[in-house]
N, C-alpha and C positions, 0 to 999 in steps of 0.2 A: 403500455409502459408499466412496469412493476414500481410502485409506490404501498404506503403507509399515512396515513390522515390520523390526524386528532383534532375533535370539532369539541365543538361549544363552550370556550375558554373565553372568559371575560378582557383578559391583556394580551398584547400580541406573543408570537413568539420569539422566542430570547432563544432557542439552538436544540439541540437533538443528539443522541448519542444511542448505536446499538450493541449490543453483546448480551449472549449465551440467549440466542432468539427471540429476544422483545425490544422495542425499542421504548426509550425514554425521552421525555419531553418538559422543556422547562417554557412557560408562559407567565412569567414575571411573576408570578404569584402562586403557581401552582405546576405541582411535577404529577407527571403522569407519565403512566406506567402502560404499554399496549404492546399485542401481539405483531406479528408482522405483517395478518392480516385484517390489523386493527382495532382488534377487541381490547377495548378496557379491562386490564387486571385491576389496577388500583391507580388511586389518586388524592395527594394530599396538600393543602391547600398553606399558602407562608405566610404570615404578620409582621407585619413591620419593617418591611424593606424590599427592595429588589432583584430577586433570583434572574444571574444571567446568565452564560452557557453553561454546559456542561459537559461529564465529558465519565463515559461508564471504564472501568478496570476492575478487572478483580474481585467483581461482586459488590462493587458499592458506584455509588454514582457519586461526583464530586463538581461540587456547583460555585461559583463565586457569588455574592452576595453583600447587596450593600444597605447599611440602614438609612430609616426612613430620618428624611430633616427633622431638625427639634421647631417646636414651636415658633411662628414667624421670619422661620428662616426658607430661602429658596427650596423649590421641589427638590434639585438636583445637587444639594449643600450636604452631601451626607453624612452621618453622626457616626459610621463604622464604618467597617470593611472588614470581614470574614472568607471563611473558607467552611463549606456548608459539606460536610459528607454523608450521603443516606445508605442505606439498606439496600439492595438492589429487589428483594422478594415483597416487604411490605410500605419500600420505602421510610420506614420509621429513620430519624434522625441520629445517626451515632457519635459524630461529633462537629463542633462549632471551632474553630480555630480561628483566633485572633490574628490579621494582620497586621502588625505592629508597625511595618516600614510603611504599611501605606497611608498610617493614621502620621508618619513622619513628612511623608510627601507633600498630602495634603494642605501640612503645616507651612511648609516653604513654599507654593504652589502660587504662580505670578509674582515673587519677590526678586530681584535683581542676581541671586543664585541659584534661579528654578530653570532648570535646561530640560527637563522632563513633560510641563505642560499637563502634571497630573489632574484628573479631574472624576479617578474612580476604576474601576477594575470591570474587566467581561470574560473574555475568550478562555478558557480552559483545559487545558489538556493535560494528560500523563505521558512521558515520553522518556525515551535514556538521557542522562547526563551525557553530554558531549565529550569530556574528558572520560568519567570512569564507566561508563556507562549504567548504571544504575536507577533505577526508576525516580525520575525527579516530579514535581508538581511545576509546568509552566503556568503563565497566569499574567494577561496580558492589561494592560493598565488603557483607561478610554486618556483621552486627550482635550485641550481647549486647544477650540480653533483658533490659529493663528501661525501666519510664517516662520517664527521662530521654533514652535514645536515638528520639526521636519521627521523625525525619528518615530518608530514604532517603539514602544519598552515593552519590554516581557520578563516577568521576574521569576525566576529558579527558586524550589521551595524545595527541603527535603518531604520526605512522606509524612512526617510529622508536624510539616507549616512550616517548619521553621526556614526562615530567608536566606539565602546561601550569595548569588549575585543576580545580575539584570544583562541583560543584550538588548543592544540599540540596532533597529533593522532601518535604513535610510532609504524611505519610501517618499519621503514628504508630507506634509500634513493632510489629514483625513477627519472628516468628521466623526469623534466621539472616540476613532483609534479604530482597534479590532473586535470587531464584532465575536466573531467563531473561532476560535483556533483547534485545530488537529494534527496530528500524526499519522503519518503513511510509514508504520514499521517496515513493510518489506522493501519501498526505495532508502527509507531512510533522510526523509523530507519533514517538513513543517509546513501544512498548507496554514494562512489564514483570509477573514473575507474582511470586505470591510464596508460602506457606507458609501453610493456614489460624493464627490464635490458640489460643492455649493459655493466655492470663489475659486478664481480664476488659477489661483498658486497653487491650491492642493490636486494630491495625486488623480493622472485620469486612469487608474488601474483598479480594481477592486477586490481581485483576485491574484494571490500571491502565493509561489510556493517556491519556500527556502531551504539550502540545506540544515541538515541536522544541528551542525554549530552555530548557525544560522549569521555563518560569516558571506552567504552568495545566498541572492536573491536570483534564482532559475529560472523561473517562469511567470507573467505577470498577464490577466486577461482582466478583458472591460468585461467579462459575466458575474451578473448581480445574484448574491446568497446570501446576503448579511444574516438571514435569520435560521441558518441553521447551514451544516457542513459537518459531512461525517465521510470519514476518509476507510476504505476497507481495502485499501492496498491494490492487488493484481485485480480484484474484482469491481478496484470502481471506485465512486463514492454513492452518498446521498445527497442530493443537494433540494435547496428547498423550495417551496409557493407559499405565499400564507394568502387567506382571504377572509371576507367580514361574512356570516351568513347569519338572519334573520335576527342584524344586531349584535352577533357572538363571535369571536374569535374564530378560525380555523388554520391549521397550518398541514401542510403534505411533506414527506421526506419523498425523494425518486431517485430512484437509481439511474446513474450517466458515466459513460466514462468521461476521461480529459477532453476529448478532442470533442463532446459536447460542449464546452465550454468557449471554444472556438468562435461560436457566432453567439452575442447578445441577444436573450429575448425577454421578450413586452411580458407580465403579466396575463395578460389576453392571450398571446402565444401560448403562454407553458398550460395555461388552464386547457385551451384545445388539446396539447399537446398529451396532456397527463390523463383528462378527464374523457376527451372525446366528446361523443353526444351527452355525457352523464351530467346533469345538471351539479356544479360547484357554489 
């Protein structure tokens, strides 16, 4: 099986993305830069908050990011929400873009006008505007568990951050939301993963792929990737393994097509599957 590995990361992984033959990797804390055959080009390390997926265009890589709680407040109480854009050669940082609507969300978030169940941002992708087509920023919001938050949100950004609208995908409720979001340019889709259930209401699907306006939800499979999905059209995707080795992080991108996705596997599974005899 042709995969990709990035080992010895302190935080699990948060998603993966490849273009112009390396692949990029985000580990809560740190993005990393590897060949396809896995060599480390570079790797740079983030303070103060949580790197979630990401998502390569154009020569820069583009990561959602939330800052770290203030002082005695909840781990998961976050003090921001940005939009993190790197370098794609040395990964140096080119710009930081304030999310404004999310810092609005937040605000009303469990008050008696909160229909969204905001609780923070992950999934990432670049894709056309559904109307003019034009390369827009998606950028998919996590969720608090509970019945009333049934909907997925994803908010439309221009190239510049700036907040343009949202689409509501009527999945049901999922723990934390979307984990990975991507694009399948050549059907012209929006794959996303998400988090198995933990109570009996939220959705039993984990895998989702909608159309472009993402008014029809197409195809829905119980195959688990919360931590990384990379969509390369007629070729396939990446989908992913992660595992703990001597204490440390590790995560595998593999390549499968669809109809891999078909039958649900164990951890254990994919490790035989991926690694064979090779000790993971």
């Amino acid at each position: 099986m042709e995969f990709v590995e990035a080992l010895n990361q302190h935080a699990h992984m948060q998603g993966f993305s490849s273009g112009n033959g390396h692949m990029f990797w985000s580990f809560t804390n740190s993005l990393i830069k590897t060949t396809l055959d896995s060599v480390v080009r570079c790797q740079v390390q983030l303070r103060g908050g949580h790197l979630g997926d990401i998502d390569y265009h154009n020569g820069k890589i583009y990561g959602s990011f939330m800052l770290d709680a203030l002082p005695g407040h909840a781990w998961a109480d976050w003090s921001g929400y940005k939009l993190m854009v790197f370098d794609e050669y040395d990964l140096r940082t080119l710009d930081v873009i304030n999310l404004d609507i999310c810092d609005y969300y937040k605000s009303i978030t469990c008050t008696p006008e909160d229909t969204r169940g905001f609780q923070g941002i992950d999934g990432v992708t670049i894709a056309p505007d559904p109307v003019t087509g034009e390369d827009k920023i998606f950028i998919a919001c996590a969720l608090f568990t509970g019945e009333k938050y049934s909907n997925q949100i994803i908010l439309q950004f221009d190239m510049t951050g700036k907040y343009e609208t949202e689409y509501h995908i009527p999945t049901g409720n999922t723990v934390y939301g979307i984990q990975n979001l991507d694009y399948d340019a050549d059907n012209k889709e929006f794959w996303f993963t998400t988090y198995g259930s933990s109570q009996p209401y939220q959705a039993k699907y984990v895998l989702y792929c909608v159309s472009g306006d993402f008014k029809e939800i197409r195809r829905t499979y119980k195959f688990s990737t919360p931590y990384g999905l990379d969509c390369l059209g007629k070729e396939g995707f990446y989908a992913c393994y992660q595992f703990a080795r001597n204490g440390r992080r590790g995560g595998v991108a593999y390549r499968c097509d669809e109809a891999w996705f078909e039958t649900p596997k164990s951890n254990d599974e994919l490790k035989e599957l991926i690694y064979g005899d090779i000790e993971a």
